[in-house]
MIKELO-442882 format. One record per atom (N, C-alpha, C): x, y, z; residue in three letters. Coordinates in steps of 0.001 Angstrom, whole numbers, padded with zeros to 6 digits, always signed. Layout:
// MIKELO-442882
XYZala/...
This chain:
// MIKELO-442882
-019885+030065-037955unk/-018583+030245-037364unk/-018682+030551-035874unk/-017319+030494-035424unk/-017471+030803-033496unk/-018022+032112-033528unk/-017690+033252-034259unk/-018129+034760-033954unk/-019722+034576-034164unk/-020352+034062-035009unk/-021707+034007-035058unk/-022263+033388-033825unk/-021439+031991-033444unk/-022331+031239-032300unk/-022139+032369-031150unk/-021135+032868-030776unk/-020922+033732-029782unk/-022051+035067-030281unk/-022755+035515-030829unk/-023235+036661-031277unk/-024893+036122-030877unk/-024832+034637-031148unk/-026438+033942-030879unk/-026129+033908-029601unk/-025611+033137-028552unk/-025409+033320-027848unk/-026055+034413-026723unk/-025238+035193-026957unk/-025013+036771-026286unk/-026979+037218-026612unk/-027345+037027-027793unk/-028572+037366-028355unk/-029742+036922-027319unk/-029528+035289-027034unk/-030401+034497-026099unk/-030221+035263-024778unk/-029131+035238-024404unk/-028834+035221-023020unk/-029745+036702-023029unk/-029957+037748-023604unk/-030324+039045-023387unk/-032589+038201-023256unk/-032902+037733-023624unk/-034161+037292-023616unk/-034513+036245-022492unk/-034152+035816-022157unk/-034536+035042-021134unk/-034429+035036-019904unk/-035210+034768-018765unk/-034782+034606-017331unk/-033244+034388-016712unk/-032657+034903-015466unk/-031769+034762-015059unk/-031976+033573-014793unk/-030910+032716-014609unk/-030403+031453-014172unk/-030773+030356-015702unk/-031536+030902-016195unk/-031779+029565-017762unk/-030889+029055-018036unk/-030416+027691-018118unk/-029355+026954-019411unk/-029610+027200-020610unk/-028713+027743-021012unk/-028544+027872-022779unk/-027965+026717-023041unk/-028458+026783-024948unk/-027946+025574-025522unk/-026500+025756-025530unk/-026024+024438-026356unk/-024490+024579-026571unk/-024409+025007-027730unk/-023417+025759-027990unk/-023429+025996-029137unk/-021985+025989-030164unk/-021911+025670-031117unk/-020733+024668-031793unk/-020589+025524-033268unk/-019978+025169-034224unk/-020188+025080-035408unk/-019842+023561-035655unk/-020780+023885-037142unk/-020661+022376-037719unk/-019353+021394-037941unk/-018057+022099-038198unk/-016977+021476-037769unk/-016561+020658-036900unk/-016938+021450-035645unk/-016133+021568-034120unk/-016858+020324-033765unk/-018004+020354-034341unk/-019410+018926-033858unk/-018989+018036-034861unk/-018643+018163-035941unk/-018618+016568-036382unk/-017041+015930-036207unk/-016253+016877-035871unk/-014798+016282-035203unk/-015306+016197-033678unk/-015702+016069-033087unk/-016262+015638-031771unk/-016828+014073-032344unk/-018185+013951-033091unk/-018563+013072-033396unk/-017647+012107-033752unk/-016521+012087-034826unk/-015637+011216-035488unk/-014503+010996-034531unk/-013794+012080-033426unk/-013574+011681-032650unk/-012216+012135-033380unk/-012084+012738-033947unk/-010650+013213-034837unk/-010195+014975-034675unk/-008501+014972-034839unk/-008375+016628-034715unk/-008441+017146-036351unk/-008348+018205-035976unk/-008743+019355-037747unk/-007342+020160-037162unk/-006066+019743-037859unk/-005307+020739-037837unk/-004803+022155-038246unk/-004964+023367-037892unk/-004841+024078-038508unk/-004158+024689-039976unk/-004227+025124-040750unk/-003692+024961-042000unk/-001995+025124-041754unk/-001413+025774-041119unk/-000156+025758-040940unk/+000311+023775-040840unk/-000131+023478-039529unk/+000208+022146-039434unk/-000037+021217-040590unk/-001052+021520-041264unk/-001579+020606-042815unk/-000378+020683-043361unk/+000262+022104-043758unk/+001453+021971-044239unk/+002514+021404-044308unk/+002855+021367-042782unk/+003954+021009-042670unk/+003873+019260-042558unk/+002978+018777-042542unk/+002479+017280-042228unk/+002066+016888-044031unk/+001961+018017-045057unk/+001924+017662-046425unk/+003167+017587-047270unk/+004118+018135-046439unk/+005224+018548-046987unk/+006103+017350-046658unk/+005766+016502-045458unk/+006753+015257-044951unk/+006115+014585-045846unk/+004988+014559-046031unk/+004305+012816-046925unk/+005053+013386-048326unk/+005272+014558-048777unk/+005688+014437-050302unk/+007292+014248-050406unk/+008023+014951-049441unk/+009278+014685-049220unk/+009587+012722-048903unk/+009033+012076-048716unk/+008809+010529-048202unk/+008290+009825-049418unk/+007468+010679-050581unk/+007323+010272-051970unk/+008355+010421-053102unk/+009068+010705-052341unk/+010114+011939-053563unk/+010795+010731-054663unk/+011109+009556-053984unk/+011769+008617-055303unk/+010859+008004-056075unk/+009643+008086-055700unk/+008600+007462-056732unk/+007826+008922-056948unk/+008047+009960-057298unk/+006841+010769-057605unk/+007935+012048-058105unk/+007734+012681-059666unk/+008632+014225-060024unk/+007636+015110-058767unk/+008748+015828-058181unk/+008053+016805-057079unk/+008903+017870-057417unk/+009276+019091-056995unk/+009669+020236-057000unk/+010783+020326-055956unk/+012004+020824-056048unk/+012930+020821-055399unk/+012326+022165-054514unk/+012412+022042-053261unk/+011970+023602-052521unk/+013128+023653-051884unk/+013704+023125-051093unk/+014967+023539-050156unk/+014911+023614-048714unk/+013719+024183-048321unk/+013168+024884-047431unk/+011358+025143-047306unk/+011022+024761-045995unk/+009533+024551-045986unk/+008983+026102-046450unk/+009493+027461-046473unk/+008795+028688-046863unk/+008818+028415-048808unk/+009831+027672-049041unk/+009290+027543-050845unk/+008697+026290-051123unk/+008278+025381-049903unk/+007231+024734-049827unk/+006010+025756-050457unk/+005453+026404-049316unk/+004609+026968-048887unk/+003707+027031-049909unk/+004159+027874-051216unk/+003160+028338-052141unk/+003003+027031-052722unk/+003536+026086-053410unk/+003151+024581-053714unk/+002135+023850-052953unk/+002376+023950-051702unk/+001923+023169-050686unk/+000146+023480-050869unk/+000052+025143-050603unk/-001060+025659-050493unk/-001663+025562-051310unk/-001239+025795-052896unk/-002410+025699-053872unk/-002997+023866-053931unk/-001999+023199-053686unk/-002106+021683-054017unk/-003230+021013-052616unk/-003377+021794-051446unk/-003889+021631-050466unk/-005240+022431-050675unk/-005447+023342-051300unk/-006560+023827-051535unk/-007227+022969-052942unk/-006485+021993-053726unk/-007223+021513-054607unk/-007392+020347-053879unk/-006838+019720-053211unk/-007025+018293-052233unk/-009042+019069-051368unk/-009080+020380-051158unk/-010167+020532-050029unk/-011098+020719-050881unk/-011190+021495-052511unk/-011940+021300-053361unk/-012761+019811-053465unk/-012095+019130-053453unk/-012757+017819-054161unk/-012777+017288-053087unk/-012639+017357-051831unk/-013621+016686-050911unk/-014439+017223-050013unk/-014707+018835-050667unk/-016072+019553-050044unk/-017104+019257-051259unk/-016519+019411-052204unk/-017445+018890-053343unk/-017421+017290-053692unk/-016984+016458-053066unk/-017291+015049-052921unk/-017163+014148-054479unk/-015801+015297-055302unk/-015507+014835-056133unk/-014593+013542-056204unk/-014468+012956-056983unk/-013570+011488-057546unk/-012391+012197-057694unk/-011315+011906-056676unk/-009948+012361-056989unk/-009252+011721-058474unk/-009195+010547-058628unk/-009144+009915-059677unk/-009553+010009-061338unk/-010793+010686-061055unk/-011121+011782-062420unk/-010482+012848-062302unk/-010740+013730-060988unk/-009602+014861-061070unk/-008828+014914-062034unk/-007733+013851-061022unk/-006038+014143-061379unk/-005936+013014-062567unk/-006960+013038-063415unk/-006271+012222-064650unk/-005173+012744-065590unk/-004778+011959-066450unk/-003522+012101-066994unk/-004315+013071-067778unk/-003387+014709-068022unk/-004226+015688-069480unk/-003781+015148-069985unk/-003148+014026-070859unk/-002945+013701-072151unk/-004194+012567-072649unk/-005020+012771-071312unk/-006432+011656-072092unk/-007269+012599-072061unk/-007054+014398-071473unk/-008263+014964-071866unk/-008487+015956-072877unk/-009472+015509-074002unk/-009256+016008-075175unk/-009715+017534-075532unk/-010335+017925-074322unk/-010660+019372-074125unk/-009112+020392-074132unk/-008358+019903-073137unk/-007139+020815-073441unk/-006502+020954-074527unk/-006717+022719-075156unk/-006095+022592-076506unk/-004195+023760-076162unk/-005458+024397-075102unk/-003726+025715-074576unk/-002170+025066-074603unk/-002323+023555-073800unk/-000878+023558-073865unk/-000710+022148-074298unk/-001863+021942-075450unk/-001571+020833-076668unk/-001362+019448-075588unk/-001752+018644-074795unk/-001192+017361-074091unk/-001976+016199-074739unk/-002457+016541-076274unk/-002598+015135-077082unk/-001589+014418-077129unk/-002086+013372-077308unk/-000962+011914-077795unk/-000389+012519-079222unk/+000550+012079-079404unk/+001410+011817-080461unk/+001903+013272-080776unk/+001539+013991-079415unk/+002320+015756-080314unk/+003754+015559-079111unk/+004985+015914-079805unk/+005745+016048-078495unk/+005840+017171-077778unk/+006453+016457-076524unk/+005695+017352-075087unk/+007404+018492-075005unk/+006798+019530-074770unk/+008377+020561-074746unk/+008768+019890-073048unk/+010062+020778-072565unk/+010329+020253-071246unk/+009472+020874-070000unk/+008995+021968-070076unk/+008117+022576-069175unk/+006940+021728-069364unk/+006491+021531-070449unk/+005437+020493-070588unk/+004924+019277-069794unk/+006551+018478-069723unk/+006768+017069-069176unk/+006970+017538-067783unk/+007411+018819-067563unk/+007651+019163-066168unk/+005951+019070-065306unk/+004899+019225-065539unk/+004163+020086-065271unk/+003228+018465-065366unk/+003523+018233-066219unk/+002502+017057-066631unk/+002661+016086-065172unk/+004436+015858-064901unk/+004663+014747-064072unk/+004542+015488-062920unk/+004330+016771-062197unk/+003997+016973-061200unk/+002032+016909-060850unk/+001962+017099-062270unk/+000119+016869-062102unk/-000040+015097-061354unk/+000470+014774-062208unk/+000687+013151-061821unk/+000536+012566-060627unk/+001653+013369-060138unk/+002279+013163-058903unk/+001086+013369-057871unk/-000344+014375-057980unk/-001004+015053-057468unk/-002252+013619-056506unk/-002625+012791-057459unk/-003068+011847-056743unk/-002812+010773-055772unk/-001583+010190-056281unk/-000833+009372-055029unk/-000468+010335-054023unk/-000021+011603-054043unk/-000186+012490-053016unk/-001503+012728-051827unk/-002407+012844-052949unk/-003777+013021-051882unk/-004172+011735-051491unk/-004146+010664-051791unk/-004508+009530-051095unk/-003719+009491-049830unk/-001912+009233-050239unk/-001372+008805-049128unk/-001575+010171-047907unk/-001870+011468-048177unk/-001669+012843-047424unk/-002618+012166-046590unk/-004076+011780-046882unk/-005240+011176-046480unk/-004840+010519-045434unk/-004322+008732-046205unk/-003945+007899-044980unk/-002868+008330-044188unk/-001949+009149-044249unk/-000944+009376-042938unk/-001844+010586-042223unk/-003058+010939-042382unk/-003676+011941-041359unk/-004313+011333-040385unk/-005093+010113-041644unk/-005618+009606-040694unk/-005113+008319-040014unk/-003954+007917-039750unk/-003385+007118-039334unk/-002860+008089-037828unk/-002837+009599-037656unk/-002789+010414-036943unk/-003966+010805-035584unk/-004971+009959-036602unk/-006148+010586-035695unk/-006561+012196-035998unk/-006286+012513-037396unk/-006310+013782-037754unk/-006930+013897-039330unk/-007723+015081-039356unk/-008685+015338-040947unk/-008196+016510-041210unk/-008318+016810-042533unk/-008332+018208-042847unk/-010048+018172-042585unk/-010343+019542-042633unk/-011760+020121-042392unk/-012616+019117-043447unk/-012465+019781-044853unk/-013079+019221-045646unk/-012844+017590-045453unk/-011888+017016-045737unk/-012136+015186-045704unk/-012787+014775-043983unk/-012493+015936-043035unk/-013564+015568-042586unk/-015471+015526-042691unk/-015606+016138-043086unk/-017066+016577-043598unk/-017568+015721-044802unk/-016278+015451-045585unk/-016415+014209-046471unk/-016947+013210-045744unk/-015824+012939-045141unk/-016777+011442-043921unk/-017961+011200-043438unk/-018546+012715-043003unk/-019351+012694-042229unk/-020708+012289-043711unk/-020423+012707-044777unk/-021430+012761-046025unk/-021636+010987-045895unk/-020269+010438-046043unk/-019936+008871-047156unk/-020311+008232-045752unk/-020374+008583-044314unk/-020418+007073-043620unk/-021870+007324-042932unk/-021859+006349-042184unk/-023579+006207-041771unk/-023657+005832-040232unk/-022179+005376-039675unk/-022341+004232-038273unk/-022357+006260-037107unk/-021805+006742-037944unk/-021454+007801-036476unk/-023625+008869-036318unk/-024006+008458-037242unk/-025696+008804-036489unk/-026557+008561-035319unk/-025655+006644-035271unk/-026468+006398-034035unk/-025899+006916-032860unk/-024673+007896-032450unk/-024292+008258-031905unk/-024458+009834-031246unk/-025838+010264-031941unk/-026095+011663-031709unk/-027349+011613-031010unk/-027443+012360-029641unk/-028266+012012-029207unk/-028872+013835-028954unk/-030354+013461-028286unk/-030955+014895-028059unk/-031259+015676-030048unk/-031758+016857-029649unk/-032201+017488-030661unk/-030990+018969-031631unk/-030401+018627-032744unk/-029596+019913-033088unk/-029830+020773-034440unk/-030128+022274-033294unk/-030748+023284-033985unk/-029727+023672-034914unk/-030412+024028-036207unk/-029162+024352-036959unk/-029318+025725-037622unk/-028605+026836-038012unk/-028776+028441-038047unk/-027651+028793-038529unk/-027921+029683-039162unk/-026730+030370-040158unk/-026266+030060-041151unk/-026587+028699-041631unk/-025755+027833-043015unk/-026315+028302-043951unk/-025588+029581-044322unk/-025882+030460-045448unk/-025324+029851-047237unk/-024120+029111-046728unk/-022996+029125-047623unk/-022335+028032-047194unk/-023144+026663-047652unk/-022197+025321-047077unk/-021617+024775-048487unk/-020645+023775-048641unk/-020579+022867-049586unk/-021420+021840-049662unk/-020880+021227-050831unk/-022244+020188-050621unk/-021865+019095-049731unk/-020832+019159-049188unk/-020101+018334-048067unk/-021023+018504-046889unk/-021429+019696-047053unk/-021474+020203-045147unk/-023610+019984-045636unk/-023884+020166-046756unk/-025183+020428-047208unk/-025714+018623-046812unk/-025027+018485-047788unk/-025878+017248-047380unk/-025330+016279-046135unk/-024473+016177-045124unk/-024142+015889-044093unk/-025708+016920-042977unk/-025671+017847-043059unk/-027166+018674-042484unk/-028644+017700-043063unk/-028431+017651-044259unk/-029643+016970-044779unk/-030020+015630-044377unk/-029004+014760-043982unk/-028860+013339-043554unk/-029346+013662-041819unk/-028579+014550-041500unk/-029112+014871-039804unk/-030586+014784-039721unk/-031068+015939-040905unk/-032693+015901-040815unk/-033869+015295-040848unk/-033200+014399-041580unk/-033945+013161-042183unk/-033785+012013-041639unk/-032731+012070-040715unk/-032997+011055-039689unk/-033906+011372-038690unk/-034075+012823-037820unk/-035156+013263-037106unk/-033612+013214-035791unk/-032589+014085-036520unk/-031883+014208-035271unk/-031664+015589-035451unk/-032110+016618-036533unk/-031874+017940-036539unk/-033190+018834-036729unk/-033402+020260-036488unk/-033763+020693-037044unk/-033102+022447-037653unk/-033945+022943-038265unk/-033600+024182-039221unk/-034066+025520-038325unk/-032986+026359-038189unk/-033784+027641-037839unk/-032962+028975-039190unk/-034555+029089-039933unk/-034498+030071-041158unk/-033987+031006-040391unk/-033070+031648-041099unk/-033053+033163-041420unk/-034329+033699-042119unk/-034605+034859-041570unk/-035570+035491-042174unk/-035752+036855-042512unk/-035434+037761-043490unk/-035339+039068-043599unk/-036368+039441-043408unk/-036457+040518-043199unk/-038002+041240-042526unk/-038931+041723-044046unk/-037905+041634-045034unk/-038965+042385-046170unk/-039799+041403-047302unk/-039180+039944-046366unk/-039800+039008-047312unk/-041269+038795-046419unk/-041417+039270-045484unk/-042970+038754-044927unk/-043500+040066-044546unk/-042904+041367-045089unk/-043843+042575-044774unk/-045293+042039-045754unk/-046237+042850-044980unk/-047439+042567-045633unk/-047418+043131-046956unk/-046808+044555-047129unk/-047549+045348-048561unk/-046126+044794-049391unk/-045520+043721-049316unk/-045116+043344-050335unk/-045399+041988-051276unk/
Protein backbone atom coordinates (compact mmCIF):
# COMPACT_ATOMS: atom_id res chain seq x y z
CA UNK A 1 0.00 0.00 0.00
CA UNK A 2 1.03 3.92 -0.29
CA UNK A 3 1.63 3.98 3.70
CA UNK A 4 4.11 1.09 3.34
CA UNK A 5 5.85 2.54 0.10
CA UNK A 6 6.07 5.86 1.97
CA UNK A 7 7.51 4.01 5.24
CA UNK A 8 10.28 2.19 2.63
CA UNK A 9 10.88 5.13 1.36
CA UNK A 10 11.56 7.32 4.40
CA UNK A 11 13.62 3.90 5.56
CA UNK A 12 16.14 4.30 2.37
CA UNK A 13 16.39 7.82 2.39
CA UNK A 14 17.75 7.51 6.27
CA UNK A 15 20.82 5.03 4.76
CA UNK A 16 22.24 6.48 2.07
CA UNK A 17 24.34 9.46 0.88
CA UNK A 18 22.90 12.92 0.44
CA UNK A 19 21.95 13.71 -3.03
CA UNK A 20 21.20 9.63 -4.09
CA UNK A 21 18.11 8.96 -6.41
CA UNK A 22 15.77 6.72 -4.86
CA UNK A 23 13.72 4.27 -6.58
CA UNK A 24 10.15 4.95 -7.49
CA UNK A 25 8.03 3.61 -5.62
CA UNK A 26 4.28 2.49 -6.50
CA UNK A 27 2.02 -0.19 -5.38
CA UNK A 28 1.08 -2.90 -7.54
CA UNK A 29 -2.18 -1.25 -8.56
CA UNK A 30 -1.06 2.26 -9.25
CA UNK A 31 1.72 0.30 -11.75
CA UNK A 32 -0.40 -1.89 -13.58
CA UNK A 33 -3.11 0.99 -14.26
CA UNK A 34 -0.16 3.00 -15.52
CA UNK A 35 0.83 -0.04 -17.61
CA UNK A 36 -2.87 -0.68 -19.12
CA UNK A 37 -3.19 2.84 -19.33
CA UNK A 38 -6.70 2.79 -17.51
CA UNK A 39 -8.37 4.72 -14.29
CA UNK A 40 -9.40 2.52 -10.99
CA UNK A 41 -12.31 4.46 -9.77
CA UNK A 42 -12.82 4.79 -6.39
CA UNK A 43 -15.51 2.62 -4.86
CA UNK A 44 -17.97 5.46 -4.45
CA UNK A 45 -17.77 6.20 -8.30
CA UNK A 46 -18.04 2.15 -9.05
CA UNK A 47 -21.27 2.76 -7.55
CA UNK A 48 -22.70 5.16 -8.92
CA UNK A 49 -21.46 4.05 -12.59
CA UNK A 50 -23.07 0.32 -11.34
CA UNK A 51 -26.14 1.69 -10.50
CA UNK A 52 -26.65 3.53 -14.20
CA UNK A 53 -25.70 0.15 -16.08
CA UNK A 54 -28.48 -1.66 -13.87
CA UNK A 55 -31.01 1.11 -14.00
CA UNK A 56 -30.37 0.91 -18.25
CA UNK A 57 -31.01 -3.05 -17.67
CA UNK A 58 -34.11 -2.65 -15.84
CA UNK A 59 -36.63 -3.92 -18.80
CA UNK A 60 -34.70 -6.95 -19.50
CA UNK A 61 -33.41 -7.93 -16.02
CA UNK A 62 -35.94 -8.37 -12.22
CA UNK A 63 -33.78 -5.68 -10.27
CA UNK A 64 -34.90 -4.12 -7.00
CA UNK A 65 -36.86 -1.01 -6.89
CA UNK A 66 -34.39 1.46 -4.72
CA UNK A 67 -35.79 4.96 -5.39
CA UNK A 68 -32.77 6.59 -4.55
CA UNK A 69 -28.94 5.90 -5.02
CA UNK A 70 -28.47 5.60 -0.76
CA UNK A 71 -30.98 2.29 -1.09
CA UNK A 72 -28.88 1.54 -3.96
CA UNK A 73 -26.00 1.44 -1.85
CA UNK A 74 -26.30 -1.75 0.21
CA UNK A 75 -27.34 -3.82 -3.14
CA UNK A 76 -24.85 -2.18 -5.09
CA UNK A 77 -22.02 -3.04 -2.56
CA UNK A 78 -22.55 -6.55 -1.78
CA UNK A 79 -23.16 -7.31 -5.69
CA UNK A 80 -19.84 -5.24 -6.39
CA UNK A 81 -17.93 -7.06 -3.91
CA UNK A 82 -19.06 -10.43 -5.52
CA UNK A 83 -18.25 -8.97 -9.16
CA UNK A 84 -14.29 -8.27 -7.28
CA UNK A 85 -14.39 -11.82 -5.78
CA UNK A 86 -14.32 -13.59 -8.98
CA UNK A 87 -12.02 -11.52 -10.72
CA UNK A 88 -9.28 -11.47 -7.98
CA UNK A 89 -9.80 -15.07 -7.90
CA UNK A 90 -9.98 -15.39 -11.75
CA UNK A 91 -13.15 -17.22 -11.38
CA UNK A 92 -15.76 -18.09 -14.45
CA UNK A 93 -18.54 -15.61 -13.87
CA UNK A 94 -20.75 -17.94 -15.75
CA UNK A 95 -20.30 -20.88 -13.28
CA UNK A 96 -20.72 -18.37 -10.61
CA UNK A 97 -24.00 -16.96 -11.40
CA UNK A 98 -25.57 -20.20 -12.60
CA UNK A 99 -29.13 -20.80 -12.36
CA UNK A 100 -29.54 -22.54 -8.32
CA UNK A 101 -32.12 -24.52 -9.77
CA UNK A 102 -29.23 -26.64 -11.63
CA UNK A 103 -27.31 -26.73 -8.37
CA UNK A 104 -28.06 -29.80 -6.63
CA UNK A 105 -26.09 -28.97 -3.49
CA UNK A 106 -28.68 -26.33 -2.37
CA UNK A 107 -31.01 -28.02 -0.05
CA UNK A 108 -31.86 -24.59 2.51
CA UNK A 109 -34.10 -22.97 0.13
CA UNK A 110 -35.10 -26.21 -1.93
CA UNK A 111 -34.36 -24.54 -5.87
CA UNK A 112 -34.81 -28.20 -7.38
CA UNK A 113 -36.79 -28.60 -10.45
CA UNK A 114 -40.19 -29.66 -10.11
CA UNK A 115 -40.63 -28.30 -6.32
CA UNK A 116 -42.64 -24.98 -6.56
CA UNK A 117 -40.79 -21.88 -5.97
CA UNK A 118 -42.71 -19.61 -3.02
CA UNK A 119 -42.65 -15.74 -4.11
CA UNK A 120 -39.55 -14.67 -2.17
CA UNK A 121 -38.09 -17.62 -3.80
CA UNK A 122 -38.76 -16.44 -7.50
CA UNK A 123 -37.86 -13.05 -6.10
CA UNK A 124 -34.34 -13.89 -5.23
CA UNK A 125 -33.80 -16.47 -7.84
CA UNK A 126 -34.52 -13.68 -10.72
CA UNK A 127 -32.35 -11.17 -9.10
CA UNK A 128 -29.48 -13.91 -8.85
CA UNK A 129 -30.07 -14.12 -12.57
CA UNK A 130 -29.97 -10.86 -13.22
CA UNK A 131 -26.30 -10.95 -11.52
CA UNK A 132 -24.37 -12.02 -14.72
CA UNK A 133 -25.60 -9.93 -17.58
CA UNK A 134 -24.93 -7.30 -14.97
CA UNK A 135 -21.23 -8.07 -14.53
CA UNK A 136 -20.44 -8.46 -18.07
CA UNK A 137 -22.19 -5.36 -19.31
CA UNK A 138 -20.81 -3.29 -15.70
CA UNK A 139 -17.37 -4.64 -17.37
CA UNK A 140 -17.95 -3.37 -20.93
CA UNK A 141 -19.40 0.16 -20.03
CA UNK A 142 -16.08 0.60 -17.73
CA UNK A 143 -14.23 -0.28 -20.06
CA UNK A 144 -15.64 1.50 -22.87
CA UNK A 145 -14.72 4.46 -20.16
CA UNK A 146 -11.19 3.84 -20.10
CA UNK A 147 -11.87 2.66 -16.55
CA UNK A 148 -11.33 -0.92 -14.28
CA UNK A 149 -12.40 -1.77 -11.10
CA UNK A 150 -9.09 -2.75 -9.17
CA UNK A 151 -9.66 -6.33 -9.33
CA UNK A 152 -10.77 -6.69 -13.31
CA UNK A 153 -7.94 -4.73 -13.51
CA UNK A 154 -5.37 -7.15 -12.17
CA UNK A 155 -7.54 -9.70 -13.93
CA UNK A 156 -6.13 -8.29 -17.13
CA UNK A 157 -2.97 -7.93 -16.14
CA UNK A 158 -3.09 -12.15 -15.22
CA UNK A 159 -5.21 -13.11 -18.86
CA UNK A 160 -3.14 -10.74 -21.31
CA UNK A 161 0.46 -10.96 -22.40
CA UNK A 162 1.03 -7.79 -25.10
CA UNK A 163 1.41 -5.13 -22.01
CA UNK A 164 5.12 -7.09 -20.85
CA UNK A 165 6.86 -5.90 -23.67
CA UNK A 166 6.19 -2.64 -22.37
CA UNK A 167 8.07 -2.72 -19.01
CA UNK A 168 11.22 -1.65 -19.08
CA UNK A 169 14.31 -1.48 -16.38
CA UNK A 170 14.24 -3.79 -13.26
CA UNK A 171 10.94 -4.03 -10.51
CA UNK A 172 11.71 -4.70 -6.98
CA UNK A 173 8.91 -6.18 -5.39
CA UNK A 174 8.31 -6.10 -1.19
CA UNK A 175 5.61 -6.45 1.04
CA UNK A 176 3.16 -8.85 -0.90
CA UNK A 177 2.22 -10.44 2.17
CA UNK A 178 -1.45 -11.07 1.18
CA UNK A 179 -2.12 -10.95 -2.68
CA UNK A 180 -4.94 -12.72 -4.64
CA UNK A 181 -4.21 -14.96 -6.98
CA UNK A 182 -4.89 -12.09 -9.41
CA UNK A 183 -2.11 -9.97 -8.11
CA UNK A 184 0.06 -13.54 -7.32
CA UNK A 185 0.35 -14.66 -10.36
CA UNK A 186 0.43 -11.29 -12.44
CA UNK A 187 4.03 -10.93 -9.91
CA UNK A 188 4.89 -14.44 -11.00
CA UNK A 189 4.59 -13.73 -14.84
CA UNK A 190 6.80 -10.41 -14.09
CA UNK A 191 9.44 -12.87 -12.73
CA UNK A 192 9.64 -15.19 -15.07
CA UNK A 193 9.94 -13.04 -17.68
CA UNK A 194 13.25 -11.53 -15.95
CA UNK A 195 11.43 -8.14 -15.54
CA UNK A 196 11.03 -8.47 -11.64
CA UNK A 197 12.59 -9.31 -8.76
CA UNK A 198 11.58 -10.37 -4.91
CA UNK A 199 12.67 -8.62 -1.80
CA UNK A 200 11.78 -11.29 1.28
CA UNK A 201 10.61 -10.17 4.30
CA UNK A 202 12.55 -11.62 6.84
CA UNK A 203 11.87 -11.99 10.61
CA UNK A 204 14.85 -12.01 12.63
CA UNK A 205 13.92 -15.34 14.54
CA UNK A 206 13.84 -17.38 11.50
CA UNK A 207 17.75 -17.04 10.90
CA UNK A 208 18.84 -16.60 14.65
CA UNK A 209 21.50 -19.15 14.97
CA UNK A 210 20.31 -21.11 18.29
CA UNK A 211 17.18 -21.76 16.59
Amino acid sequence: GRRAARKLADALAGTVPPGTWLPRFTTLGEWSAEVQRVSTPNKLELLVELQQVAESMRTDLTLPEWDSFERFQPWGLAALGDFNNIDHHLLEARQVFRDLRNIKDIEAWSFGEGKELKPGQLRFLAQWNALLPLYEAFHAHLRSMGSSTMAGLMRRMEEEEGWLSQVTGTLWMAGANAMTPAERRTVEKLVRAGKAEWIWDTDPTYVRNDM
